[in-house]
VEXDOVO-553065 format. One record per atom (N, C-alpha, C): residue number from 0; residue in three letters; chain; x, y, z. Coordinates in Angstrom, 1 decimal, always signed. Example, Ala and Ser with C-alpha at 12.3 -4.5 7.8 and 13.67 -1.06 7.14 Angstrom:
// VEXDOVO-553065
<rec num="0" residuo="ala" cadena="A" u="+13.2" v="-5.7" w="+7.8"/>
<rec num="0" residuo="ala" cadena="A" u="+12.3" v="-4.5" w="+7.8"/>
<rec num="0" residuo="ala" cadena="A" u="+13.2" v="-3.3" w="+7.8"/>
<rec num="1" residuo="ser" cadena="A" u="+12.8" v="-2.2" w="+7.1"/>
<rec num="1" residuo="ser" cadena="A" u="+13.7" v="-1.1" w="+7.1"/>
<rec num="1" residuo="ser" cadena="A" u="+12.9" v="+0.0" w="+7.9"/>
//
This chain:
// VEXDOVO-553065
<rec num="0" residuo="unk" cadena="A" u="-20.1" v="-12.4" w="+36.9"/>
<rec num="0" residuo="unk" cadena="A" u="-20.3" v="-13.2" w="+35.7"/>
<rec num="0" residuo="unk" cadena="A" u="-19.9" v="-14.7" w="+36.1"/>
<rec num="1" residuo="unk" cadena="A" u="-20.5" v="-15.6" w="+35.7"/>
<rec num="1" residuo="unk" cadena="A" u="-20.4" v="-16.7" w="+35.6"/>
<rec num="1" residuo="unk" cadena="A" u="-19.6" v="-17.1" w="+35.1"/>
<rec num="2" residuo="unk" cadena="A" u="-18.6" v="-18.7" w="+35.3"/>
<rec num="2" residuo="unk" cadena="A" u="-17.9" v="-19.5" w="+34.2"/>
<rec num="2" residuo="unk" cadena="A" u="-18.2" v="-19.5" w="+32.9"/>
<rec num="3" residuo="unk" cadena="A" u="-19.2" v="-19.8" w="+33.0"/>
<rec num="3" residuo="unk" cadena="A" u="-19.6" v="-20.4" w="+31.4"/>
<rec num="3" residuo="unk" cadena="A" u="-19.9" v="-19.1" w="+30.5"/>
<rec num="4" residuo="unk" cadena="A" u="-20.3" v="-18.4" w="+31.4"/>
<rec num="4" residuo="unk" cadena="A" u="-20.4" v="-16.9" w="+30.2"/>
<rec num="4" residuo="unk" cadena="A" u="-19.4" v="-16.3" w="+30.3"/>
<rec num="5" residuo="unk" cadena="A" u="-18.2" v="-16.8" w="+31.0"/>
<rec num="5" residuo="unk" cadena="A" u="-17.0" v="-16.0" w="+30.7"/>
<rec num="5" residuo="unk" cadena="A" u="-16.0" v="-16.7" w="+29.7"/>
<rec num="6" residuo="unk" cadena="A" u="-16.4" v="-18.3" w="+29.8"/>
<rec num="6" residuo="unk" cadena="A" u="-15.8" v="-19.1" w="+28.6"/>
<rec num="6" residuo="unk" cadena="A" u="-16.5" v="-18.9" w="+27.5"/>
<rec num="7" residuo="unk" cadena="A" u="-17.8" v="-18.5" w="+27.3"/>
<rec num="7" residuo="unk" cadena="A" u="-18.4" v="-18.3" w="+25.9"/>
<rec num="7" residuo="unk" cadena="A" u="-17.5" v="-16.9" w="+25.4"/>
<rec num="8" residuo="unk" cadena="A" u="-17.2" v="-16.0" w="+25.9"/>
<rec num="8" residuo="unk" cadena="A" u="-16.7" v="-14.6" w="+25.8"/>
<rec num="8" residuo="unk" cadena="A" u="-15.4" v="-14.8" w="+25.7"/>
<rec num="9" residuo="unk" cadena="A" u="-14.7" v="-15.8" w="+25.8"/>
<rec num="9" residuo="unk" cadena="A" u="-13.4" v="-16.3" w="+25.6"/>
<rec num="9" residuo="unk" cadena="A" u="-13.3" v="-16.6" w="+24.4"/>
<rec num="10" residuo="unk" cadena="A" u="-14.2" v="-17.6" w="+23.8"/>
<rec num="10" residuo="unk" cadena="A" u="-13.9" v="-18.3" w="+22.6"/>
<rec num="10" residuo="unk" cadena="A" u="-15.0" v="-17.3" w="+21.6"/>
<rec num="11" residuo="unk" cadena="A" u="-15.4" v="-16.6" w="+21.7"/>
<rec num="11" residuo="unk" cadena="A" u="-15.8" v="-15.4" w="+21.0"/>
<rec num="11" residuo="unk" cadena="A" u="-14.6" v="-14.5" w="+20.8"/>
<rec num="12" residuo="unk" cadena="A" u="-14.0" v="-14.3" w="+21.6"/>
<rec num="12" residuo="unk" cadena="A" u="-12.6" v="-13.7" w="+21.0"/>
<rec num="12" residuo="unk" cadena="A" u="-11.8" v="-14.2" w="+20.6"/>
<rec num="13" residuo="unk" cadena="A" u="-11.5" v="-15.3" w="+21.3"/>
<rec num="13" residuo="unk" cadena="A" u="-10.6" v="-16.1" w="+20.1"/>
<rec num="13" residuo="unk" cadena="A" u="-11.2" v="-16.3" w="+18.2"/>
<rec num="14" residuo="unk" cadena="A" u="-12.1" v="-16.5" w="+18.8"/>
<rec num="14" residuo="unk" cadena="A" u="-12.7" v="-16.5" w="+16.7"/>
<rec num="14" residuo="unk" cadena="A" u="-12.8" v="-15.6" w="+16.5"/>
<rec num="15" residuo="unk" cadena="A" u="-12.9" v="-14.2" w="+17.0"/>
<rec num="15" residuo="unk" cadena="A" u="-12.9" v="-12.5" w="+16.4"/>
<rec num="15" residuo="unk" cadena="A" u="-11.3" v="-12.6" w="+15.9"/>
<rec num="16" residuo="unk" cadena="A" u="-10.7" v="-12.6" w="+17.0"/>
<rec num="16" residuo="unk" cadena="A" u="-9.1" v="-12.3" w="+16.9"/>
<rec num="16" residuo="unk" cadena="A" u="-8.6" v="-12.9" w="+15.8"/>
<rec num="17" residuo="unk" cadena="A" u="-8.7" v="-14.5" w="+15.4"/>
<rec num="17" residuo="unk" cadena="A" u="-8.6" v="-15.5" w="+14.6"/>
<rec num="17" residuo="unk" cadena="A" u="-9.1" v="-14.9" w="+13.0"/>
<rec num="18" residuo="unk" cadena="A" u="-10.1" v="-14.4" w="+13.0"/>
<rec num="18" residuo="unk" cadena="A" u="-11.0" v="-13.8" w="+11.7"/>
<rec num="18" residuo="unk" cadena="A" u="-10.0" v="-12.9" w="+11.6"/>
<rec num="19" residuo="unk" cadena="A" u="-9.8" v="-11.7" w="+12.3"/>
<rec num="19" residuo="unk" cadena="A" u="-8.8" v="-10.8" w="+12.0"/>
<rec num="19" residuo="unk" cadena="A" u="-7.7" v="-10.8" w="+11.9"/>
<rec num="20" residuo="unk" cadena="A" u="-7.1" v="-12.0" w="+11.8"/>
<rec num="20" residuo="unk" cadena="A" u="-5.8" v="-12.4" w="+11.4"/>
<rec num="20" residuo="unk" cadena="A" u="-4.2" v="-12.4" w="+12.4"/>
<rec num="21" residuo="unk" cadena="A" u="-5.0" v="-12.7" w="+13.8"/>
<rec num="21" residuo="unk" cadena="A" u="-4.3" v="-12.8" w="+14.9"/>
<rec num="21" residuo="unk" cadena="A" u="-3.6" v="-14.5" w="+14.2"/>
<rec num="22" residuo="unk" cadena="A" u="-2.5" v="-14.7" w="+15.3"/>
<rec num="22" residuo="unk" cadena="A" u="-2.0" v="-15.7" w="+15.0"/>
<rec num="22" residuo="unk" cadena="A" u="-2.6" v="-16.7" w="+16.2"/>
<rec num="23" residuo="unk" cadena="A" u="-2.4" v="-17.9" w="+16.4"/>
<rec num="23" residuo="unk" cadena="A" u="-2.8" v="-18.7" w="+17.3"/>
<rec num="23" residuo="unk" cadena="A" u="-1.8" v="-18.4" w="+18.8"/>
<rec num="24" residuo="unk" cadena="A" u="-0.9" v="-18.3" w="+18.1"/>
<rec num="24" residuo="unk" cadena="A" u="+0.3" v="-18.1" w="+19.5"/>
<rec num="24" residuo="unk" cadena="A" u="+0.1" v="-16.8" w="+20.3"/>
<rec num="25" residuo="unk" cadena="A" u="-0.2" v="-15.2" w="+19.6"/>
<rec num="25" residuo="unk" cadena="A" u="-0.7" v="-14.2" w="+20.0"/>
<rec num="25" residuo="unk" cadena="A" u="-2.1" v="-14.5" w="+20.5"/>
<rec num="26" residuo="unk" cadena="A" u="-2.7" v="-15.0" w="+19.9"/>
<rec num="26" residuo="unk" cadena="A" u="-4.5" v="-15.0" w="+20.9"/>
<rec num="26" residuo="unk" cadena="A" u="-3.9" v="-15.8" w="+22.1"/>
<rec num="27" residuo="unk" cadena="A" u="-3.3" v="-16.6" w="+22.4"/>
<rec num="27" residuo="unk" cadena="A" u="-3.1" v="-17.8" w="+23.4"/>
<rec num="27" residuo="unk" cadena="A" u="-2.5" v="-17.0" w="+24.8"/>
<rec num="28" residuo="unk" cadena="A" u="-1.1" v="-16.0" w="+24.1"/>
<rec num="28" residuo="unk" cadena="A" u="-0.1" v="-15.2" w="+24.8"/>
<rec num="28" residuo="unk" cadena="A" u="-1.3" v="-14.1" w="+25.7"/>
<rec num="29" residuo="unk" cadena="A" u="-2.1" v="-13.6" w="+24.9"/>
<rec num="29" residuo="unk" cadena="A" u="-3.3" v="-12.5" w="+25.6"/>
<rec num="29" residuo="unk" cadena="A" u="-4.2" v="-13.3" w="+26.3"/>
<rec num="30" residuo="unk" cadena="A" u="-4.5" v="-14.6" w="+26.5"/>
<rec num="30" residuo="unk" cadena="A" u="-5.8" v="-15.2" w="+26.6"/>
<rec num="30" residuo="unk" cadena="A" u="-5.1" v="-16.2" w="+28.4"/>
<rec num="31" residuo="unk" cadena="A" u="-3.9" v="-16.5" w="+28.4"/>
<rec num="31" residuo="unk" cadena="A" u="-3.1" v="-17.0" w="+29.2"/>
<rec num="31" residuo="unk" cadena="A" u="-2.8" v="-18.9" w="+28.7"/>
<rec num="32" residuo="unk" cadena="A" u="-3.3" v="-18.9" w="+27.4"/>
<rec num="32" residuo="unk" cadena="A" u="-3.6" v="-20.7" w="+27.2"/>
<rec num="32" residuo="unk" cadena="A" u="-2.7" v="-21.2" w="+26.0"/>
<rec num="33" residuo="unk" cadena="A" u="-2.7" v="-21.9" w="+26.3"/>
<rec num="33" residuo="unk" cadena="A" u="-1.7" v="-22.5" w="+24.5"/>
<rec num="33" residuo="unk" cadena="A" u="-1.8" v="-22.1" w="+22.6"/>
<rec num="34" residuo="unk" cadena="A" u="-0.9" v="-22.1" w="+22.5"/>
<rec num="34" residuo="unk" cadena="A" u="-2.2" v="-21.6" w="+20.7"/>
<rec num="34" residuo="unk" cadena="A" u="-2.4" v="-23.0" w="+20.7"/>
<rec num="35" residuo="unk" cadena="A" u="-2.0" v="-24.0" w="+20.8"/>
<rec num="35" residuo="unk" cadena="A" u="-3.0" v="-25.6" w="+20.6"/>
<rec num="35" residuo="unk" cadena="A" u="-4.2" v="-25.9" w="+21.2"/>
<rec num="36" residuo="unk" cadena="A" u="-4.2" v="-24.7" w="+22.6"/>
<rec num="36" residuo="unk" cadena="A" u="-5.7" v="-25.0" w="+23.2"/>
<rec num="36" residuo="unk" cadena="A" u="-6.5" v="-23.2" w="+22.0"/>
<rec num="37" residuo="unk" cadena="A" u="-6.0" v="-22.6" w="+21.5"/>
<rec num="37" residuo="unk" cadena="A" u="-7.1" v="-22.0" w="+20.7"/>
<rec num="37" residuo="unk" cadena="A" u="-7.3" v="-22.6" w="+20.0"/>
<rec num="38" residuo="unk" cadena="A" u="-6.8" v="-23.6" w="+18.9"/>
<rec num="38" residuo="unk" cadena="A" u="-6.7" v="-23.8" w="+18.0"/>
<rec num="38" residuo="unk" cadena="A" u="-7.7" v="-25.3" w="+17.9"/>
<rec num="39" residuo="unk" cadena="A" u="-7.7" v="-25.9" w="+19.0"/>
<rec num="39" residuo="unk" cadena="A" u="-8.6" v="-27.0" w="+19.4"/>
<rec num="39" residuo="unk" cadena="A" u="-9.9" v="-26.8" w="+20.0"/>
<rec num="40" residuo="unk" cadena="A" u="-10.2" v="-25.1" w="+20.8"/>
<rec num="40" residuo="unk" cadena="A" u="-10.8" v="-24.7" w="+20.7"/>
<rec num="40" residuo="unk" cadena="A" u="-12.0" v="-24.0" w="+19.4"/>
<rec num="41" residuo="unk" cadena="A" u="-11.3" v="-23.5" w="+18.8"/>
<rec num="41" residuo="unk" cadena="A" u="-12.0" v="-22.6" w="+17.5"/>
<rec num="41" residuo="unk" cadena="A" u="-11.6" v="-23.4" w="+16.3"/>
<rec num="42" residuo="unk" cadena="A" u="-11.1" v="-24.7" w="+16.1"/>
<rec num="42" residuo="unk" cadena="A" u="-11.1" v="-25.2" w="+14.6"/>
<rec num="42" residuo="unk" cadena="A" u="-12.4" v="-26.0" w="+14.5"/>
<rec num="43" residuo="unk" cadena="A" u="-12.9" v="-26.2" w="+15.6"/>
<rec num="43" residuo="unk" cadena="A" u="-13.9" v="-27.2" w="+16.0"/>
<rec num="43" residuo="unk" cadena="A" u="-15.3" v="-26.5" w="+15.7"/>
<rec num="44" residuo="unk" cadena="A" u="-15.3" v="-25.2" w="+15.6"/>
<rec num="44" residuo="unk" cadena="A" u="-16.5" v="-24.8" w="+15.5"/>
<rec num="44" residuo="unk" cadena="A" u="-16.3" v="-24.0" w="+14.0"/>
<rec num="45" residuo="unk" cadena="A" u="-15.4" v="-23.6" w="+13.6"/>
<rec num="45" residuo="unk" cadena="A" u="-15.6" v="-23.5" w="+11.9"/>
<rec num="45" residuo="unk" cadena="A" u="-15.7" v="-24.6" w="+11.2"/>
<rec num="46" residuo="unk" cadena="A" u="-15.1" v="-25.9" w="+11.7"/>
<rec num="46" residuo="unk" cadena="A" u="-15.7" v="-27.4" w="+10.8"/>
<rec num="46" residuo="unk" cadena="A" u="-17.2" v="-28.0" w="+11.0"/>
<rec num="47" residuo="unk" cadena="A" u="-17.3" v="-26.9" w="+12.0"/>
<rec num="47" residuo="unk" cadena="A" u="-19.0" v="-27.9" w="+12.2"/>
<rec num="47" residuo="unk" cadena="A" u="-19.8" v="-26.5" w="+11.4"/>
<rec num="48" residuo="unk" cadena="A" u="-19.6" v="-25.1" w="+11.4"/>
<rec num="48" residuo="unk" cadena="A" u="-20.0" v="-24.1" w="+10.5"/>
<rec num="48" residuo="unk" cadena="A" u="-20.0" v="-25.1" w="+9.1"/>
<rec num="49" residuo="unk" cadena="A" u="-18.8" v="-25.0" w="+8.9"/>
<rec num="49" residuo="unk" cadena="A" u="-18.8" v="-26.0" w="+7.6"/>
<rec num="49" residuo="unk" cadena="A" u="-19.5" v="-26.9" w="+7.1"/>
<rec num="50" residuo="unk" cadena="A" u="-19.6" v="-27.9" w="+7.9"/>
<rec num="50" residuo="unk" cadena="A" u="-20.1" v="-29.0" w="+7.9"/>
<rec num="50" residuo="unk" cadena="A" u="-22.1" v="-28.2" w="+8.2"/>
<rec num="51" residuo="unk" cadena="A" u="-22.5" v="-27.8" w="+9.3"/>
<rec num="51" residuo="unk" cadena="A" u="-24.0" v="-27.9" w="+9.1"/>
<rec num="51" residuo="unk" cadena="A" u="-24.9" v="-26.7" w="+8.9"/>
<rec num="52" residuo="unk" cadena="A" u="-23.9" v="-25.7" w="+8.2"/>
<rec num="52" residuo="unk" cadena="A" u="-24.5" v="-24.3" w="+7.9"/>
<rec num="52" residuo="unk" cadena="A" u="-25.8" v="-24.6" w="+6.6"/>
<rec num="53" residuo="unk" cadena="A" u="-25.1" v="-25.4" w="+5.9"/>
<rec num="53" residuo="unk" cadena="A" u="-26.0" v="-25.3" w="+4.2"/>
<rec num="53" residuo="unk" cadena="A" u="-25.3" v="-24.2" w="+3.4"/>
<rec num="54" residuo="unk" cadena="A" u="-24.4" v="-23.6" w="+3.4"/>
<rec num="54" residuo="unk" cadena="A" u="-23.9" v="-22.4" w="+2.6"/>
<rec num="54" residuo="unk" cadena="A" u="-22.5" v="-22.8" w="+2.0"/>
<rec num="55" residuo="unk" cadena="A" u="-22.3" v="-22.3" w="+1.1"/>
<rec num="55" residuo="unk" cadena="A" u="-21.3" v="-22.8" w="+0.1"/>
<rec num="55" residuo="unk" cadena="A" u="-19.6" v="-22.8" w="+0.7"/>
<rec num="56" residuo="unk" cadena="A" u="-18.9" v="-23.4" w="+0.6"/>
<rec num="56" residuo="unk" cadena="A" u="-17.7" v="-23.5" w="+1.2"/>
<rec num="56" residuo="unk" cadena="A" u="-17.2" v="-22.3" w="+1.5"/>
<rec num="57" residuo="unk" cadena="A" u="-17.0" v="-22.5" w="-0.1"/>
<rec num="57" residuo="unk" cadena="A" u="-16.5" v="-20.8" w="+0.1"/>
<rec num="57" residuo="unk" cadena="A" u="-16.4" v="-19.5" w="+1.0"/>
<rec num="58" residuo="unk" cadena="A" u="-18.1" v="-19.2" w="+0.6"/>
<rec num="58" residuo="unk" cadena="A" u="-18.6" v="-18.4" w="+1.5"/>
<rec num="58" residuo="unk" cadena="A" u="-18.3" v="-18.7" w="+3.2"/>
<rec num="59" residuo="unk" cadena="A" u="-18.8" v="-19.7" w="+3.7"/>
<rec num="59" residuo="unk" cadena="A" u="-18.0" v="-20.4" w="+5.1"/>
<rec num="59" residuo="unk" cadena="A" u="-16.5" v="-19.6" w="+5.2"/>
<rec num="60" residuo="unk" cadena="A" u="-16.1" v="-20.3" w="+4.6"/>
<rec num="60" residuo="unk" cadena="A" u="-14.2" v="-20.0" w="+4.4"/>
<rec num="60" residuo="unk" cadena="A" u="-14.2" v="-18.4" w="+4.0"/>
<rec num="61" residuo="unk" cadena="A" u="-14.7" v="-17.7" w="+4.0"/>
<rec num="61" residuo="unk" cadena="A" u="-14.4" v="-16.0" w="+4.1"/>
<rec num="61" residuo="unk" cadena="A" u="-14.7" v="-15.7" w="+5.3"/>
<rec num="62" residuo="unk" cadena="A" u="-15.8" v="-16.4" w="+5.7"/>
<rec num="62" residuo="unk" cadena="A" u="-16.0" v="-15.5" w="+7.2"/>
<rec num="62" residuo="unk" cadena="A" u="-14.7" v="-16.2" w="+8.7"/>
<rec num="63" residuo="unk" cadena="A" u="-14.1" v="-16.8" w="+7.7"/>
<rec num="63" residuo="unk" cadena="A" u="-13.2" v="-17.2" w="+9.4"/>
<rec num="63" residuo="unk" cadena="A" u="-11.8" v="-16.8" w="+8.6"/>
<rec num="64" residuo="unk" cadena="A" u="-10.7" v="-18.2" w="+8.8"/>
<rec num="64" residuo="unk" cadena="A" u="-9.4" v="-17.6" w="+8.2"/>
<rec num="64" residuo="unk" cadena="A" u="-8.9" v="-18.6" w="+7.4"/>
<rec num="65" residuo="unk" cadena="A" u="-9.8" v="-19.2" w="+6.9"/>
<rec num="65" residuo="unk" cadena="A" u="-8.8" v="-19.6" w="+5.2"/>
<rec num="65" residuo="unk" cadena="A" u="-9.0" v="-21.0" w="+5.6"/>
<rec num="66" residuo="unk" cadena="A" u="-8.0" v="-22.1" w="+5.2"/>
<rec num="66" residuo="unk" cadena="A" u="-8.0" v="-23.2" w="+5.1"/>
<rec num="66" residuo="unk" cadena="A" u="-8.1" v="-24.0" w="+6.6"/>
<rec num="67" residuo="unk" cadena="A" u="-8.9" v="-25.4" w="+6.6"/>
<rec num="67" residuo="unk" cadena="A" u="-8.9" v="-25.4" w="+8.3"/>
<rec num="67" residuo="unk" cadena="A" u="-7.9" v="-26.1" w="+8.2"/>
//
């Protein structure tokens, strides 16, 4: 496996874990990286969800974890 498909499969778990109500500090402790590097990882891609989906906030905001 490649880098880049092993960092895409990285931050696919971190946003699974994150949806299921993992904390930042536990995904980081399993993953070997900071919860500020998850958290600067995967906040970035539910505000751009947000921002260029077209679907109502709301709806956005159920599928991840609550307020960004």
């Amino acid at each position: 496996m490649d880098i880049p498909r092993e960092r895409d499969d990285a931050i696919l778990l971190m946003l699974r874990m994150r949806t299921l109500g993992h904390n930042t500090r536990a995904i980081g402790e399993r993953l070997g990286i900071s919860p500020q590097n998850v958290r600067a990882t995967t906040n970035p891609i539910k505000a751009a969800d947000l921002y260029e989906s077209g679907e109502p906030r709301e709806q956005v905001e159920a599928a991840y974890w609550g307020q960004a």
